[in-house]
Each structure stands twice: as C-alpha cells, then as structure tokens.
C-alpha positions as semicolon CSV with decimal commas, in nm:
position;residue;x (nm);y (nm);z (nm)
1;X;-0,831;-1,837;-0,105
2;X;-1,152;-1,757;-0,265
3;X;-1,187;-1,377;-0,345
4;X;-0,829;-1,299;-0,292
5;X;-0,557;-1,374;-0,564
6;X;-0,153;-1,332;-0,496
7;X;-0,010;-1,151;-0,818
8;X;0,366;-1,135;-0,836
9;X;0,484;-0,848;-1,117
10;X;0,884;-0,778;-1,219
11;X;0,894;-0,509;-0,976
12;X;0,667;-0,551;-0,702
13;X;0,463;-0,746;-0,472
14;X;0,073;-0,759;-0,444
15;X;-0,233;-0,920;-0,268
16;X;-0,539;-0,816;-0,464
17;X;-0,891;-0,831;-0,223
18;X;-1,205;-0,679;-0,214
19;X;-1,117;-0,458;0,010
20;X;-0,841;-0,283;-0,239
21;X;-0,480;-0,386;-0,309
22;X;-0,252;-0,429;-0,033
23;X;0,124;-0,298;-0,186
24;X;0,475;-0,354;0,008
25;X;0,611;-0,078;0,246
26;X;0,883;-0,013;-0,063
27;X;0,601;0,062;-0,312
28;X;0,394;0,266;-0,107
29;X;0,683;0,429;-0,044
30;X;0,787;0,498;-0,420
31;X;0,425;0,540;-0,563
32;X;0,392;0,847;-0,259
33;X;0,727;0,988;-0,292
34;X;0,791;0,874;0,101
35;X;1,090;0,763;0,280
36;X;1,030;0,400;0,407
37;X;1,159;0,570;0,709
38;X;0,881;0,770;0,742
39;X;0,654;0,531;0,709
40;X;0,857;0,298;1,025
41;X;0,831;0,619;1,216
42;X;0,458;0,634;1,189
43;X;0,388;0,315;1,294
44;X;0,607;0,339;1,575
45;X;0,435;0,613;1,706
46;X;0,112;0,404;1,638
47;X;0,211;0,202;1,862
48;X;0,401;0,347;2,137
49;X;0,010;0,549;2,160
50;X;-0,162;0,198;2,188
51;X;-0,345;0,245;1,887
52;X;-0,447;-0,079;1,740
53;X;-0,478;0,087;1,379
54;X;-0,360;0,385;1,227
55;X;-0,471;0,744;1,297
56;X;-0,674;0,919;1,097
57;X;-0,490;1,073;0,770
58;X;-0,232;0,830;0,782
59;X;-0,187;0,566;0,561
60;X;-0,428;0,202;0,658
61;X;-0,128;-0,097;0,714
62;X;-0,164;-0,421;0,836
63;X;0,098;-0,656;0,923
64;X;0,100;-1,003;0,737
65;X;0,293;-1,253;0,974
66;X;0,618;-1,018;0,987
67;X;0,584;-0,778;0,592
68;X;0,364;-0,506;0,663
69;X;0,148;-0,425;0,373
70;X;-0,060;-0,061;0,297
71;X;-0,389;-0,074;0,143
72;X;-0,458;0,126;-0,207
73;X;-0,799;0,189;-0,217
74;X;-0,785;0,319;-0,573
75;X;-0,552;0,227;-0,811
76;X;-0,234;0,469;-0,888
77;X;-0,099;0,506;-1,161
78;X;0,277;0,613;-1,202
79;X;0,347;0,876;-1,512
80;X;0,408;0,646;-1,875
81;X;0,283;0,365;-1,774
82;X;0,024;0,329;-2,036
83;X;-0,275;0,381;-1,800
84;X;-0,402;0,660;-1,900
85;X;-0,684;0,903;-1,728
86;X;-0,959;0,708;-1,958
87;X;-1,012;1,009;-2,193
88;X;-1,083;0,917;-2,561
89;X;-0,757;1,014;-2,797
C-alpha cells in the first residue's frame, strides 16, 4: 500500500502511516509503563458506553481484523537507546 510501509523489528511489531505509528497492545503497554490489562479494561468500558472511539485522554486504538493497534503520534524513545533528545555533544 502506497504511503503505508509494514516494518517488522527483533522486538516488536509496527505499521508506519501518515497518520503516526500504530504499535501492538504489548508495546504500548511497555513504552507507558501500563498493564495490558488496563488497557483491555478501557476498551471494554469503551464499549459497553457505545462509544465508537475512545474517550478523550485515553489512548486512540483501532482494531486491525482481530490485533488491536494504538497510535504514537510522536515517536518515544525508551532510555539507551541511542536516540538521543537532538542536543549537540
């Protein structure tokens, strides 16, 4: 698909877009210090309330056939892992 390129990494699964990068409920999860469990609970509640997306201050998921997938809108960066905050050394 044009605009849209599947990158698979040693760790973790991701769909880059324009829109941002769409991460797996497990890294989401890791990169926010959240239980997966957590993040099942909020959705549930989602939809028992009818809501057709998430409510505001939660975090934006979307479900891809059955893998539900949460959008970064700006890219994270976990401690040592060479991506630094840009500043010159």
């Amino acid at each position: 698909m044009r605009g849209q390129e599947l990158i698979a990494t040693e760790s973790f699964d991701r769909i880059s877009a324009f829109s941002g990068i769409w991460v797996t409920e497990k890294e989401f999860a890791k990169l926010f210090a959240l239980n997966r469990q957590t993040l099942a609970n909020w959705r549930s509640s989602d939809r028992r309330l009818g809501l057709k997306s998430p409510r505001p201050g939660y975090p934006f998921y979307r479900y891809f056939g059955s893998a539900v997938r949460y959008r970064l809108d700006k890219p994270v960066h976990q401690e040592g892992d060479g991506q630094g905050d840009g500043a010159a050394a």
